[in-house]
N, CA, C and O of each residue as an XYZ file, in Angstrom:
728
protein
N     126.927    110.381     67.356
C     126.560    111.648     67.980
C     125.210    111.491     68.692
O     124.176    111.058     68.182
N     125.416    111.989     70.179
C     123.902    111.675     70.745
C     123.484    112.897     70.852
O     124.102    113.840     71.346
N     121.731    112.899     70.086
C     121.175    114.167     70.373
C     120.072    114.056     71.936
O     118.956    114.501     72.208
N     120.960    113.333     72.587
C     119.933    113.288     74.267
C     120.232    114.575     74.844
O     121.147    115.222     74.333
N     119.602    115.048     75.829
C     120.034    116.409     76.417
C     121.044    115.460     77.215
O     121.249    114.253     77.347
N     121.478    116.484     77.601
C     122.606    116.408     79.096
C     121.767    116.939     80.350
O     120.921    117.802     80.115
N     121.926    116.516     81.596
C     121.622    116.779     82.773
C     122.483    117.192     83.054
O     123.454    116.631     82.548
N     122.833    118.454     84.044
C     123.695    119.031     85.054
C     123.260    118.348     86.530
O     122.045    118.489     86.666
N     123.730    117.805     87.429
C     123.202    117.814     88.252
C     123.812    118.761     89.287
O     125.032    118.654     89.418
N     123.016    119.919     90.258
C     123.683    120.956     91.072
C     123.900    120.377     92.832
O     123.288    119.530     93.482
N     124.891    121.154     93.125
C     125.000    120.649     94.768
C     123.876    121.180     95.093
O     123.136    121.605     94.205
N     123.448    121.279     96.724
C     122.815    121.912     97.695
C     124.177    123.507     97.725
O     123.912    124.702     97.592
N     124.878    123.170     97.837
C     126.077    124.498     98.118
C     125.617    125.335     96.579
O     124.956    126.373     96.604
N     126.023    124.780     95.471
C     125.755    125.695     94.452
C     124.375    125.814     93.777
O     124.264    126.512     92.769
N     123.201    125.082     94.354
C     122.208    125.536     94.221
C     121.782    127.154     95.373
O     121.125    128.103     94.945
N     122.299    127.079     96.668
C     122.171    128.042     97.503
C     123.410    129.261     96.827
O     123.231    130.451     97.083
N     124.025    129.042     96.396
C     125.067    130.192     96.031
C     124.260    130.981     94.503
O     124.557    132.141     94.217
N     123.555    130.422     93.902
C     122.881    130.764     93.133
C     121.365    131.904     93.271
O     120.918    132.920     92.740
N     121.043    130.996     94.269
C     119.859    132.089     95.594
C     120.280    132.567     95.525
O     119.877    133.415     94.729
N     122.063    132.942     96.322
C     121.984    134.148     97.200
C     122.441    135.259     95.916
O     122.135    136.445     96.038
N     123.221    134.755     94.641
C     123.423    135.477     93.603
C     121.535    135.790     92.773
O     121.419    136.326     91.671
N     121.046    135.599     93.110
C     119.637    136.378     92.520
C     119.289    135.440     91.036
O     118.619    135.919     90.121
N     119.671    134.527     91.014
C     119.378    133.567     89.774
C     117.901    133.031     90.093
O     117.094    133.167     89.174
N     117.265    132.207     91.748
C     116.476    132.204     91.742
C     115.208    133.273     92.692
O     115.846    134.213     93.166
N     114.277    133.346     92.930
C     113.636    134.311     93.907
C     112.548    133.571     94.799
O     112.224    132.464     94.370
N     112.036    133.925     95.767
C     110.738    133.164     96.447
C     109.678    133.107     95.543
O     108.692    132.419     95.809
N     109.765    133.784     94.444
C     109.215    133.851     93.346
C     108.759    132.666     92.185
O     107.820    132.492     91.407
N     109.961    132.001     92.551
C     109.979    130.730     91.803
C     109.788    129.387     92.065
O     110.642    129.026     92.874
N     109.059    128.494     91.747
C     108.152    127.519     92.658
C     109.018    126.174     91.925
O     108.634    125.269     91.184
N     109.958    126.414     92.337
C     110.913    125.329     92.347
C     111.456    124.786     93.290
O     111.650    125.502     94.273
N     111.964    123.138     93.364
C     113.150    122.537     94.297
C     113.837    121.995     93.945
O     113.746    121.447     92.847
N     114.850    121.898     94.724
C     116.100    120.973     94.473
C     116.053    119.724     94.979
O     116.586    119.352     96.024
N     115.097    118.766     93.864
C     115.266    117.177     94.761
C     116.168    116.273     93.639
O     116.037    116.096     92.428
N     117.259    115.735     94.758
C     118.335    114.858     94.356
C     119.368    115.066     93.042
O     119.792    114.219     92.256
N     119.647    116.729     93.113
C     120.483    117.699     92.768
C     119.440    117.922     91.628
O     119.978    118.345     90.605
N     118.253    117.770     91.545
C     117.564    119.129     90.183
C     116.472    119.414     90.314
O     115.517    118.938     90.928
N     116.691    120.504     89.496
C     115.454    121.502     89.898
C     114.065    121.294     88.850
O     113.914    121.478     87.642
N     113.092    120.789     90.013
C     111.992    120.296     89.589
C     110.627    121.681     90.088
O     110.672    122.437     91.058
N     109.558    121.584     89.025
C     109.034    122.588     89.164
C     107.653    122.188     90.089
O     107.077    121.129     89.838
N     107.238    122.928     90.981
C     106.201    122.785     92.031
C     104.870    122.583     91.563
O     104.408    123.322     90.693
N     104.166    121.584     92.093
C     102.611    121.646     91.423
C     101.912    122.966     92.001
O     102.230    123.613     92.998
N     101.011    123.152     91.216
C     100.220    124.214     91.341
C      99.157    123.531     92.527
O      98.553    122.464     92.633
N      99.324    125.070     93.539
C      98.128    124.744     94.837
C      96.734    124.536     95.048
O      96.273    125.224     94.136
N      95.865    124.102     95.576
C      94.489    123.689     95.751
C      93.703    124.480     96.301
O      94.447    125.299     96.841
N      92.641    124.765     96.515
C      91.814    125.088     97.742
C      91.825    124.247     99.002
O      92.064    124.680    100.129
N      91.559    123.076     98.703
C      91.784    121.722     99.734
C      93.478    121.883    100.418
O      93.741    121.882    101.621
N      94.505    122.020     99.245
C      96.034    122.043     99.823
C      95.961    123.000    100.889
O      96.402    122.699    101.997
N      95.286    124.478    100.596
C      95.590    125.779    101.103
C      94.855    125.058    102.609
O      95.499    124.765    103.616
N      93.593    124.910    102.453
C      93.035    124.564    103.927
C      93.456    123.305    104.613
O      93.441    123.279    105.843
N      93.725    122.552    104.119
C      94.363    121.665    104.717
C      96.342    122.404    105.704
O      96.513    122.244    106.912
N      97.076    122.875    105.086
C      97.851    123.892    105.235
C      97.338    124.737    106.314
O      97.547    124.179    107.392
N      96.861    125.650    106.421
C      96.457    126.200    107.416
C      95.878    125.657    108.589
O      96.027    126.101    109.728
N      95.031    124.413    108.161
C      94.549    123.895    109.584
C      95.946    123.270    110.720
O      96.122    123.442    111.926
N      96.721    122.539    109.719
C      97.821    121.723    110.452
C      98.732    123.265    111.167
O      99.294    123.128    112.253
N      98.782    124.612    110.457
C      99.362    125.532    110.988
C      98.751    126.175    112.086
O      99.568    126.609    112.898
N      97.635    126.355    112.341
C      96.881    127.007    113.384
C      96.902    125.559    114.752
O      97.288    125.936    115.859
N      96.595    124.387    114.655
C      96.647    123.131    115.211
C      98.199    123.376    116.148
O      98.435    123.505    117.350
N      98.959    123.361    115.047
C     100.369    123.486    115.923
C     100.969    124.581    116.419
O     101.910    124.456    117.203
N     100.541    125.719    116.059
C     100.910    126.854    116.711
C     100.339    127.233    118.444
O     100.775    127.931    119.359
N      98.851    126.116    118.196
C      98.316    126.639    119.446
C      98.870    125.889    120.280
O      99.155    126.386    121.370
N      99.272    124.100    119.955
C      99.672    123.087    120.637
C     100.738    123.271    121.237
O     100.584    123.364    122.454
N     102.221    123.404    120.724
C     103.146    123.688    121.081
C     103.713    124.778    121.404
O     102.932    125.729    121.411
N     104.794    125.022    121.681
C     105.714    126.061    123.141
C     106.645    126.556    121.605
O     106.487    125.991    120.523
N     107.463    127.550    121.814
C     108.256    128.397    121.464
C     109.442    127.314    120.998
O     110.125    127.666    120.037
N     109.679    126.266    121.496
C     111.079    125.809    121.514
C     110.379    124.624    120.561
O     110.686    123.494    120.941
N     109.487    124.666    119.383
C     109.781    123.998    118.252
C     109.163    124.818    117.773
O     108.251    125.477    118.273
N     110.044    124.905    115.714
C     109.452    125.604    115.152
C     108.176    125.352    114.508
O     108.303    124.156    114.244
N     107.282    125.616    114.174
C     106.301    125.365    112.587
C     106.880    125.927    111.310
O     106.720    127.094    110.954
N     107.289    125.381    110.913
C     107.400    126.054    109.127
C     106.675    125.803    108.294
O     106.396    124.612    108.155
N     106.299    126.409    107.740
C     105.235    126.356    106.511
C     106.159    126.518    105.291
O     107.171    127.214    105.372
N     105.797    125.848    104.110
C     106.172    125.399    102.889
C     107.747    126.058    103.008
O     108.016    126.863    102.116
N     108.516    125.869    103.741
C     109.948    126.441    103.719
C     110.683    125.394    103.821
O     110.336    124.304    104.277
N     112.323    125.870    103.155
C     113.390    124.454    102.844
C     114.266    123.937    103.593
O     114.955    124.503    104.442
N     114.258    123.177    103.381
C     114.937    121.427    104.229
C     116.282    121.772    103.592
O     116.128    122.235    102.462
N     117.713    121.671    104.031
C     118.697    121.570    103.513
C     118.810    120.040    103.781
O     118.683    119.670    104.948
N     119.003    119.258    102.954
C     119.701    117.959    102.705
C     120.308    117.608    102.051
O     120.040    118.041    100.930
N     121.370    116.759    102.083
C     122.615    116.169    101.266
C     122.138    116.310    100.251
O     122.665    117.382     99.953
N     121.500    116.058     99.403
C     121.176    116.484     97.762
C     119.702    117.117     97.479
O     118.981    116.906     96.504
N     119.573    117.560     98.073
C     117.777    118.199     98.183
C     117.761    119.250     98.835
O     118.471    119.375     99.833
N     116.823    120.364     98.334
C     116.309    121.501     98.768
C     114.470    120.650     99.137
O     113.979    120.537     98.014
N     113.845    120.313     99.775
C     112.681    120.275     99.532
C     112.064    121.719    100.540
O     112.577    122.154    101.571
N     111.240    122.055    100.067
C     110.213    122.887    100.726
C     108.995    122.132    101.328
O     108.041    122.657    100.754
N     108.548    121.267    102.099
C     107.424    120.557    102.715
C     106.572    121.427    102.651
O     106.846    122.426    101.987
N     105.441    121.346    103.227
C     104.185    122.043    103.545
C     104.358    122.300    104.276
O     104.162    123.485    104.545
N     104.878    121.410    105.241
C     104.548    121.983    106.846
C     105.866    120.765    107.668
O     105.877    119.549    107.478
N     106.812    121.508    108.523
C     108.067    120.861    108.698
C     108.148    121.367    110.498
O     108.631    122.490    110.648
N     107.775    120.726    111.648
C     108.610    120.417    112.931
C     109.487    120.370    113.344
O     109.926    119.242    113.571
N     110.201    121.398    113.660
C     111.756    121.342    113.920
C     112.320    122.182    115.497
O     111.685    123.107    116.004
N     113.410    121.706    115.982
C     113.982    122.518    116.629
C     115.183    123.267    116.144
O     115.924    122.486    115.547
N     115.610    124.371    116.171
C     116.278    124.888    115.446
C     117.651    124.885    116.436
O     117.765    125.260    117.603
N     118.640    124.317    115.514
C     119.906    124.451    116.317
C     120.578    125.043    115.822
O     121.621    124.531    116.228
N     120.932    125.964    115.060
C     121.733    127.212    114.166
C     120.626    128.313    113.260
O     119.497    127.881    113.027
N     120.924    129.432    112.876
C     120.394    130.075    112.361
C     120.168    129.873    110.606
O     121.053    129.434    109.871
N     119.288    130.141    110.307
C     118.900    129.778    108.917
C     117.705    128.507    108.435
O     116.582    128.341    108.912
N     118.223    127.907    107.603
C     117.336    126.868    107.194
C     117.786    125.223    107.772
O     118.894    124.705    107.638
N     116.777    124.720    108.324
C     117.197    123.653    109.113
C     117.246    122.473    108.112
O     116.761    122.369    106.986
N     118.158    121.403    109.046
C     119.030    120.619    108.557
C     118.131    119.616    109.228
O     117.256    119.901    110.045
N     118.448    118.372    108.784
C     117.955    117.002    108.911
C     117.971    116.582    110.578
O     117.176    115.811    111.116
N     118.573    116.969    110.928
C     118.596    116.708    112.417
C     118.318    117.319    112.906
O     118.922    117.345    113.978
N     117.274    118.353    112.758
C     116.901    119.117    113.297
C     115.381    118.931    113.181
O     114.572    119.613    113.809
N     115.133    118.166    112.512
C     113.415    117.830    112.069
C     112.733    116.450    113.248
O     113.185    115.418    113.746
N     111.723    117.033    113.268
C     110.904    116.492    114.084
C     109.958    115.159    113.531
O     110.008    113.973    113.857
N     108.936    115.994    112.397
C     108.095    115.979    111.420
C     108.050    116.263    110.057
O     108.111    117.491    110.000
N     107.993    115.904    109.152
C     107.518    116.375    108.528
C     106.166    116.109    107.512
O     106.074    114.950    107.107
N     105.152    117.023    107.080
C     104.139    116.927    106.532
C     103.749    117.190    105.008
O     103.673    118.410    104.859
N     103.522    116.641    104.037
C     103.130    117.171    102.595
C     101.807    117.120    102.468
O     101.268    116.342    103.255
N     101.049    117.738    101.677
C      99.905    117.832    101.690
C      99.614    117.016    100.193
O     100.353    117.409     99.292
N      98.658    115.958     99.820
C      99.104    115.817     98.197
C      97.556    115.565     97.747
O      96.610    115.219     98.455
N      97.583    115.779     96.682
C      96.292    115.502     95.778
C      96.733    115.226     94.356
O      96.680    114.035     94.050
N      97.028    115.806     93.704
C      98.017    115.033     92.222
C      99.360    115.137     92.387
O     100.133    114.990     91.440
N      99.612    115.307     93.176
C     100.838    115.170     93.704
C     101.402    113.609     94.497
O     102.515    113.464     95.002
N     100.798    113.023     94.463
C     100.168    111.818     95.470
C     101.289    110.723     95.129
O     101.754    109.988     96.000
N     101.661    110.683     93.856
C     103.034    109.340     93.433
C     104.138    109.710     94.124
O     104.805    108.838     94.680
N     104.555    111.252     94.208
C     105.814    111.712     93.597
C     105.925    111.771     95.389
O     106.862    111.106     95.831
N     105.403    112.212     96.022
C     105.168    112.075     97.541
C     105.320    110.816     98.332
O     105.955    110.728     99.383
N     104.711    109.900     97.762
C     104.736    108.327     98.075
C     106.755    107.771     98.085
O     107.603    107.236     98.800
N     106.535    108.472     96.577
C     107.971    107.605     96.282
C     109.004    108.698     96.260
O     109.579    108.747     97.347
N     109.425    109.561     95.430
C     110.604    110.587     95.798
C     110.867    111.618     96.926
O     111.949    112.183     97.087
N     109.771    111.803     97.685
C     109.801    112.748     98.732
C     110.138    111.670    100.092
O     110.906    112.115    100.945
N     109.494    110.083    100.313
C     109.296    109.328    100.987
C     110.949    109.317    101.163
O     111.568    109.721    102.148
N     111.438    108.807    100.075
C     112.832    108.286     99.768
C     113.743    109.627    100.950
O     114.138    109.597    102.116
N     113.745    110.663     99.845
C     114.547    110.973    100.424
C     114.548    111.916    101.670
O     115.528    112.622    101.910
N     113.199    111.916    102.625
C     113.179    112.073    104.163
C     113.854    111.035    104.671
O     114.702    111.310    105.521
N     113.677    109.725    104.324
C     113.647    107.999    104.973
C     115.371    108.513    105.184
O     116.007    108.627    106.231
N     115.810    108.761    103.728
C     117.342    108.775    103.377
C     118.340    109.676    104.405
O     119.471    109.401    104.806
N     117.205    111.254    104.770
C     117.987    111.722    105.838
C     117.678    111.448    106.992
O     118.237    112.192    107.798
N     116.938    110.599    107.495
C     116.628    110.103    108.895
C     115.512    110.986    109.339
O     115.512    111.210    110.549
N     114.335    111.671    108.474
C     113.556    112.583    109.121
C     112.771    111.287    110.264
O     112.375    110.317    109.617
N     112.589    111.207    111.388
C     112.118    110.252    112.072
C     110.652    110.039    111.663
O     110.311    108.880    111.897
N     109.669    110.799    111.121
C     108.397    110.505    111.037
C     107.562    111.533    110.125
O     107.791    112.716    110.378
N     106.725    111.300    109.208
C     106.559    111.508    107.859
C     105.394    111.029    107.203
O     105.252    110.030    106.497
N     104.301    112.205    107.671
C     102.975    112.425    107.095
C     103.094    112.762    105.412
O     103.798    113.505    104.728
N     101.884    111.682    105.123
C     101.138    112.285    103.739
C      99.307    112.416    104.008
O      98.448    111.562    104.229
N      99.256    114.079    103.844
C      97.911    114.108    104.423
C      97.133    113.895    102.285
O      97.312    114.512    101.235
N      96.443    112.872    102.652
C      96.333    112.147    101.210
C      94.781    112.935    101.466
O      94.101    112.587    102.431
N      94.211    114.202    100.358
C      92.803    114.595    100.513
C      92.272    114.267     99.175
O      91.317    114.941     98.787
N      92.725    113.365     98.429
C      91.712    112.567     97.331
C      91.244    111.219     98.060
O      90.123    110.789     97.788
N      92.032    110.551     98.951
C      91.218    109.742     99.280
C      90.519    109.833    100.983
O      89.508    109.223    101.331
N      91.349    110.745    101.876
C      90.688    111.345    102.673
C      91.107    110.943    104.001
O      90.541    111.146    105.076
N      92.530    110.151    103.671
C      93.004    109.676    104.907
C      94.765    110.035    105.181
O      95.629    110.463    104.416
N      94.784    109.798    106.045
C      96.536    110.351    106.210
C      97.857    109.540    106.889
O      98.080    109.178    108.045
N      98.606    109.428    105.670
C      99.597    108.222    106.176
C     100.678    108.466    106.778
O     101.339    109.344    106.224
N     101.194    107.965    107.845
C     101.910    107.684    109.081
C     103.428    106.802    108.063
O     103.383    105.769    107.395
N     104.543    107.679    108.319
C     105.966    106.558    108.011
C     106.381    107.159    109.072
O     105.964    108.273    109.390
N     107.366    106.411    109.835
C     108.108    105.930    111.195
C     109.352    104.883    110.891
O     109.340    103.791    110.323
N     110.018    105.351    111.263
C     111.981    104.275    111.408
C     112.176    104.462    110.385
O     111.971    103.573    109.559
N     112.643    105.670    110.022
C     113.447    105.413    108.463
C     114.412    104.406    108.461
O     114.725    103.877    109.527
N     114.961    104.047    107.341
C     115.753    103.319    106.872
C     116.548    103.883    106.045
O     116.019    104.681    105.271
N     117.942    103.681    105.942
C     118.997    104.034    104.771
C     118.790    103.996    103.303
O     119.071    104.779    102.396
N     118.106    102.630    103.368
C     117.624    102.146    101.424
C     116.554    103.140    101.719
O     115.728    102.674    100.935
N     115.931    104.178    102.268
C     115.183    105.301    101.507
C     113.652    104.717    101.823
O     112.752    105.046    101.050
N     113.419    104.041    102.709
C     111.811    103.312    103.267
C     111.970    103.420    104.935
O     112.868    103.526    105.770
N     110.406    103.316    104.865
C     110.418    103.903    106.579
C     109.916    102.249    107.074
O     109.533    101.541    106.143
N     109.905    101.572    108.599
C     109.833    100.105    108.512
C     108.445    100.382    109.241
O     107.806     99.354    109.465
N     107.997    101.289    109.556
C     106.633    101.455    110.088
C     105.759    102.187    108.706
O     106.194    103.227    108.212
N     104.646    101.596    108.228
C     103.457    102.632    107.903
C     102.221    102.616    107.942
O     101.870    101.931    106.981
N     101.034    103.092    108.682
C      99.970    102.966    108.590
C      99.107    103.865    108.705
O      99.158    104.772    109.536
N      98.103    103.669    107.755
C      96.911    104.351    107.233
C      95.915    105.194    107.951
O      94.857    104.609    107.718
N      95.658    106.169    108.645
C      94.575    106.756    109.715
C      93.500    107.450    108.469
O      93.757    107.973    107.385
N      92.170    107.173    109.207
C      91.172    107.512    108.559
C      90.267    108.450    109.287
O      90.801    108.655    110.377
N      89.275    109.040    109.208
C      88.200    109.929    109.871
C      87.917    109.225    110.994
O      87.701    108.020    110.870
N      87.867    109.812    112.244
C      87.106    109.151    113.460
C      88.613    109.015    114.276
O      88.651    109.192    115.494
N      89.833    108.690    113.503
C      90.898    108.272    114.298
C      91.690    109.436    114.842
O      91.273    110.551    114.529
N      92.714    109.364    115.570
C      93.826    110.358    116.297
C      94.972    110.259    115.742
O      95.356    109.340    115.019
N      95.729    111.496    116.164
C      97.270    111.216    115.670
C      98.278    111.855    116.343
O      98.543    113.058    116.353
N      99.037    110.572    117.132
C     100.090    111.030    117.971
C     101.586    111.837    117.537
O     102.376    110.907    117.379
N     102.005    112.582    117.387
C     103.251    112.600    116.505
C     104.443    112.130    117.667
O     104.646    112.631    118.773
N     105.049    111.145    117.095
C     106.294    110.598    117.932
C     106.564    111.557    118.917
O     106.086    111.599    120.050
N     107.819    112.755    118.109
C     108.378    113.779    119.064
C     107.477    114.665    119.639
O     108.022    115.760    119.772
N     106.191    114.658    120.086
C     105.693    115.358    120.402
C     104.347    114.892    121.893
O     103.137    115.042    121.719
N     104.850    114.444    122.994
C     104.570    113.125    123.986
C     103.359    114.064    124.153
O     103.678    115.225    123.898
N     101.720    113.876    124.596
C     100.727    114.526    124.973
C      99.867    114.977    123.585
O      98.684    114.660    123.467
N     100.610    115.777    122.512
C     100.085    116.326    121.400
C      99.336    115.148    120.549
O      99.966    114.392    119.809
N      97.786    115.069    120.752
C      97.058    114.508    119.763
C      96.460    115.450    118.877
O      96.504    116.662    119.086
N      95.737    114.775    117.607
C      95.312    115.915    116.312
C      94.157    114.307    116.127
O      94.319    113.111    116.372
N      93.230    114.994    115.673
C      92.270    114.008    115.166
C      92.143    114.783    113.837
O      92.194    115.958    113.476
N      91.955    113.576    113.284
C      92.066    113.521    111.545
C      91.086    114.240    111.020
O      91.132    114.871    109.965
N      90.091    114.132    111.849
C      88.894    115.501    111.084
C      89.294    116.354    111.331
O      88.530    117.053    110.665
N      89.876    116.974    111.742
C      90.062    118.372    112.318
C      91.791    118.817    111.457
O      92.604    119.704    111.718
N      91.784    117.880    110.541
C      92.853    117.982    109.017
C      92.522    117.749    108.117
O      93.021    118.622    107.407
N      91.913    117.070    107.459
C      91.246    117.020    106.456
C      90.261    118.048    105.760
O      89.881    118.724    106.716
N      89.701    118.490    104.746
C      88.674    119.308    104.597
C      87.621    118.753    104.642
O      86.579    119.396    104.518
């Protein structure tokens, strides 16, 4: 007799059928990564401003015909993630889908493993093309480019204070790293 728990693991379909039945609320600082529901770290002062700067940055930069989302969810094959901050053009109504992403951005401070490796994975996994970690414990912000299937991007490199940052889909739009960071 094994006294291990059991895992359920939930779809994306019956994790959303559950939303819309009132099981969970915006209330609840949960996601669905790689069918379970994992609970959200608690926010920063640094997260919050860091967050807002990348939101005010891109709202002024870009035109109507991409979105900004702020901490809202990614539908993917086995993941709900909520990013910080997600680039998209929207091609149907609702919550955008993997091909529809531009960018996406996490903000991390103890959050910093789980970002590296389970969030990395599974953007790489849906083809998000390019995939900031604005890292504010050590004060610099990392660049992944070409996802890959095995869940790794074949580009990554490190930008620090003093440097710029081009985002692929976005030809003209530079951001200098001070002006993200706190």
């Amino acid at each position: 007799m094994s006294l291990g728990f059991v895992h359920h693991k939930l779809s994306v379909d019956k994790y959303e059928r559950m939303i819309r039945a009132g099981f969970f609320t915006e209330n609840d600082r949960i996601e669905l990564i790689r069918g379970e529901l994992l609970d959200k770290m608690p926010i920063g002062d640094a997260h919050v401003e860091v967050v807002n700067r990348l939101n005010r940055k891109f709202a002024n930069l870009l035109d109507e015909a991409i979105t900004v989302s702020i901490q809202n969810p990614l539908m993917l094959s086995d993941s709900e993630p909520e990013p910080d901050v997600a680039l998209y053009t929207l091609r149907a109504p609702g919550k955008a889908r993997a091909s529809d992403v531009h960018l996406v951005i996490e903000v991390a401070d103890s959050s910093l493993d789980f970002y590296r490796t389970v969030k990395l994975a599974i953007y790489a996994e849906a083809g998000i093309p390019e995939y900031w970690i604005v890292n504010v414990l050590d004060e610099v912000i990392e660049i992944h480019r070409q996802p890959q299937l095995d869940g790794s991007y074949s580009l990554s490199s490190t930008l620090k204070r003093g440097d710029v940052l081009m985002p692929l889909a976005l030809p003209g739009v530079t951001l200098k790293v001070d002006e993200i960071l706190p």
